[in-house]
C-alpha positions in Angstrom: 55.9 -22.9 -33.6 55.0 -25.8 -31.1 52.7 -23.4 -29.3 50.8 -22.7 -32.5 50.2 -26.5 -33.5 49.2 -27.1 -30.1 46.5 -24.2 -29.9 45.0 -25.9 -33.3 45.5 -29.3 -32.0 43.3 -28.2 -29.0 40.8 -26.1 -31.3 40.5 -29.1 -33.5 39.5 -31.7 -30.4 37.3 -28.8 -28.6 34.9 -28.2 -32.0 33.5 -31.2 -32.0 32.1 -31.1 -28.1 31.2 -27.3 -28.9 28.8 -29.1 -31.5 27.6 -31.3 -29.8 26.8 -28.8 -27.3 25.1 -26.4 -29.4 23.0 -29.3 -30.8 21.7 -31.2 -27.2 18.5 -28.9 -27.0 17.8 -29.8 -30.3 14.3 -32.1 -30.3 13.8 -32.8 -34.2 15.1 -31.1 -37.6 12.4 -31.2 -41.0 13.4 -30.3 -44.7 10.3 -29.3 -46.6 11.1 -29.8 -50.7 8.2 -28.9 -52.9 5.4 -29.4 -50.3 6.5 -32.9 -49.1 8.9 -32.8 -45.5 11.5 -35.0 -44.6 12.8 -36.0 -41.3 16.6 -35.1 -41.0 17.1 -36.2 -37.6 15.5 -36.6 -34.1 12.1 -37.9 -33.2 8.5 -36.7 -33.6 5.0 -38.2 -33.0 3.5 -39.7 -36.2 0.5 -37.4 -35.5 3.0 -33.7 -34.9 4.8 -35.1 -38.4 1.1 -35.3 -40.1 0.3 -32.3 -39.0 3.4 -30.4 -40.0 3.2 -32.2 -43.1 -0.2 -30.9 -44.2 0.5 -27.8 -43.4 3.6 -28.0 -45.5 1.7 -29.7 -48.6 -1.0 -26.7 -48.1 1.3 -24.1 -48.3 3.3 -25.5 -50.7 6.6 -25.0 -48.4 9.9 -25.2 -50.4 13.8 -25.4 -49.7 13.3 -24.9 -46.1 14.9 -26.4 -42.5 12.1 -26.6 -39.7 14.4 -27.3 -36.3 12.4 -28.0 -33.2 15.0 -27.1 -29.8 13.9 -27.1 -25.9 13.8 -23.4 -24.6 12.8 -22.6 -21.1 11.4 -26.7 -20.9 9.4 -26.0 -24.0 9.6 -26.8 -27.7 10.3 -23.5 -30.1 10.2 -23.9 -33.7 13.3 -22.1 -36.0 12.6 -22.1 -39.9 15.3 -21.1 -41.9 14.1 -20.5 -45.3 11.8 -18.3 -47.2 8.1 -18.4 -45.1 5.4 -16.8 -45.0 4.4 -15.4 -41.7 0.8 -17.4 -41.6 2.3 -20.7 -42.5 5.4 -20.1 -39.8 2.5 -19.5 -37.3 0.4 -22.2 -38.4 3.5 -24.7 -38.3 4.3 -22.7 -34.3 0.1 -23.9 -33.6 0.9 -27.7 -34.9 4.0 -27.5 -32.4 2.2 -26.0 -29.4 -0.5 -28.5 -29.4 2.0 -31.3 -28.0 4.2 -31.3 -25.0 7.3 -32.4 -24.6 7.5 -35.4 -23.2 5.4 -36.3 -26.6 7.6 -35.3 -29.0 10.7 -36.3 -27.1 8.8 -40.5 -26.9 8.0 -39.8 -30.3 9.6 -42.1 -33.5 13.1 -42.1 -34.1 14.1 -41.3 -37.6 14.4 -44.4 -39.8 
């Protein structure tokens, strides 16, 4: 019995580092609600949030999470939500334009 509350003590202290973990290459997270984004968490330029907002307000995005992370030193976009492919690329375009030493001096979320 002691050995079981122990492994679920531990569990219990090691999920919050394994979050934190899975979250440290994360640059910036957007939530786009009927054309109009929102910034979750992170940092972003002014001008990379204008630009990913326009292309949100264009293509009407809705009930979707745009999270930026660091792969290989560069920024990838994830989108979880329903997309189309053109506006996930066009979004991917915004993103490419900046490096990321931009986005990572950019605004911190208010």
């Amino acid at each position: 019995m002691s050995l079981t509350v122990g492994l679920v003590i531990m569990l219990l202290l090691a999920l919050p580092l394994a979050w934190a973990i899975a979250r440290s290459n994360e640059l910036f997270v957007l939530r786009a609600r009927k054309g109009k984004l929102d910034l979750v968490r992170g940092r972003l330029p002014q001008a990379l949030f204008r630009e990913l907002a326009d292309v949100a307000e264009r293509q009407r995005l809705d009930d979707l999470e745009v999270r930026a992370v660091v792969e290989g030193g560069v920024p990838r976009l994830l989108v979880r939500g329903q997309i189309s492919e053109a506006a996930e690329q066009q979004l991917r375009n915004v993103l490419g334009r900046f490096k990321l030493t931009q986005i990572r001096t950019g605004k911190l979320r208010a």
